[in-house]
C-alpha positions in Angstrom: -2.5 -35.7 -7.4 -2.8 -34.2 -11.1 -4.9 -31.2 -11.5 -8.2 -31.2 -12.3 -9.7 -29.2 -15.5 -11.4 -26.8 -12.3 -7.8 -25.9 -11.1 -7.0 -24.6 -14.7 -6.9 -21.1 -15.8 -6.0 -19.6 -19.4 -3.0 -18.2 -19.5 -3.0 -14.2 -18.7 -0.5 -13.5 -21.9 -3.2 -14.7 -24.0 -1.4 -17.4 -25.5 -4.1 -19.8 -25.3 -2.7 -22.8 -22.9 -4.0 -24.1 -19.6 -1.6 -23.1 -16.8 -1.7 -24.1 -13.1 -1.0 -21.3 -10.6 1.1 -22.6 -7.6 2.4 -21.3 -4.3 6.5 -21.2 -4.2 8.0 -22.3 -0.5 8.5 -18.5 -0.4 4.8 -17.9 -0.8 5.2 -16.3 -4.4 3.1 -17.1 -7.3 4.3 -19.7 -10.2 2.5 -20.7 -13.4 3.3 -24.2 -14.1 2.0 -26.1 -17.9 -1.2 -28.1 -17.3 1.0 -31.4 -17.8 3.7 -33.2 -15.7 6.4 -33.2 -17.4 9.2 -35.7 -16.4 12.0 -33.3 -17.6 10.3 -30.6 -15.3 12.1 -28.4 -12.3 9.5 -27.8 -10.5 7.5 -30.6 -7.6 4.2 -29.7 -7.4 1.6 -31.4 -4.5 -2.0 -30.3 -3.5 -1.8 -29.8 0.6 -4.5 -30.4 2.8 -5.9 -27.2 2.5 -6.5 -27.8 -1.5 -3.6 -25.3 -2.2 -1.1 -26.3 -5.1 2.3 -26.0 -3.3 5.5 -26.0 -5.7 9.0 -26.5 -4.9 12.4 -26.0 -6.7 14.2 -29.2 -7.4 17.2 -26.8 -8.5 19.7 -25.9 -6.0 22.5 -27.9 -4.0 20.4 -28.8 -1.3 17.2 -29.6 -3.4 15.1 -33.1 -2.7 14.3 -35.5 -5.3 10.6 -35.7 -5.5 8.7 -37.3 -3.5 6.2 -40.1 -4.5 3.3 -37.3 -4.0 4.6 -35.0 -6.3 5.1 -34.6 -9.7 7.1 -32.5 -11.6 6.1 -29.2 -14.0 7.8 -27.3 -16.0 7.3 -23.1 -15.0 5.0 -21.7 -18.0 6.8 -18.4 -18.1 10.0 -19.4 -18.9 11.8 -18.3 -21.9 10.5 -20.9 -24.1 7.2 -22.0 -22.5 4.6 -18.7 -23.3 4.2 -18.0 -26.9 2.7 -14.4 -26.2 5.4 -14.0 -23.2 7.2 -10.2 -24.4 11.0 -9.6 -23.2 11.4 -7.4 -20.2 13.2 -5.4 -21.9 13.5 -4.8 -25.9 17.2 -4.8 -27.4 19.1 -1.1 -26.4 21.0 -0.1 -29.7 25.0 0.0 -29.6 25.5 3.8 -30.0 22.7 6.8 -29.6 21.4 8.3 -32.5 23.1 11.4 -33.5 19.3 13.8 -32.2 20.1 12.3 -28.6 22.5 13.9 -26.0 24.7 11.9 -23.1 22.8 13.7 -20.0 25.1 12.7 -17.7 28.5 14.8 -20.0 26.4 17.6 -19.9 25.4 17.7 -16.1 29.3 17.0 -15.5 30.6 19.9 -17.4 28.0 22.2 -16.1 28.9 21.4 -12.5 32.6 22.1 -13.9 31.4 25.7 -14.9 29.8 26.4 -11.9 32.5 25.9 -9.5 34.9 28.0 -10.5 
């Protein structure tokens, strides 16, 4: 079964696209693109209880899909959400020269204090 407009929410990032929220096998939340996609890693079926289940096809002991699935593509992947911001910006190679190691410091001051 293929969602229905009614089972489509904007994305929270803001980036404008229709995303379907599923339930993982592990019970955890997954955005999935509005569209089947046949190059998709993701098997998504409605249950009886008009819950969107999803399942990983990656993995070695992954099943093919079956005929009552279809397969989505996760929306927050690296290249799916426009809007989507890095977890965690670029750390520079070497501190600024205003910014002190912590950790030297603490180390020589234990040093002083045991003697």
């Amino acid at each position: 079964m293929r969602p229905t407009r009614h089972d489509l929410t904007p994305c929270p990032n803001g980036c404008g696209e229709r995303i379907l929220w599923t339930r993982t096998e592990h019970g955890e939340r997954l955005a999935v693109d509005a569209q089947p996609s046949a190059d998709g890693n993701q098997a998504v079926m409605k249950n009886g209880l008009g819950r969107w289940i999803s399942r990983s096809l990656d993995g070695a002991g992954a099943l093919p899909p079956s005929p009552y699935e279809h397969t989505f593509k996760p929306h927050f992947r690296k290249s799916g959400c426009a809007k989507l911001r890095p977890a965690q910006p670029e750390l520079p190679g070497l501190l600024p020269t205003n910014v002190v190691r912590i950790g030297a410091r603490r180390a020589s001051a234990r040093r002083r204090t045991r003697r």
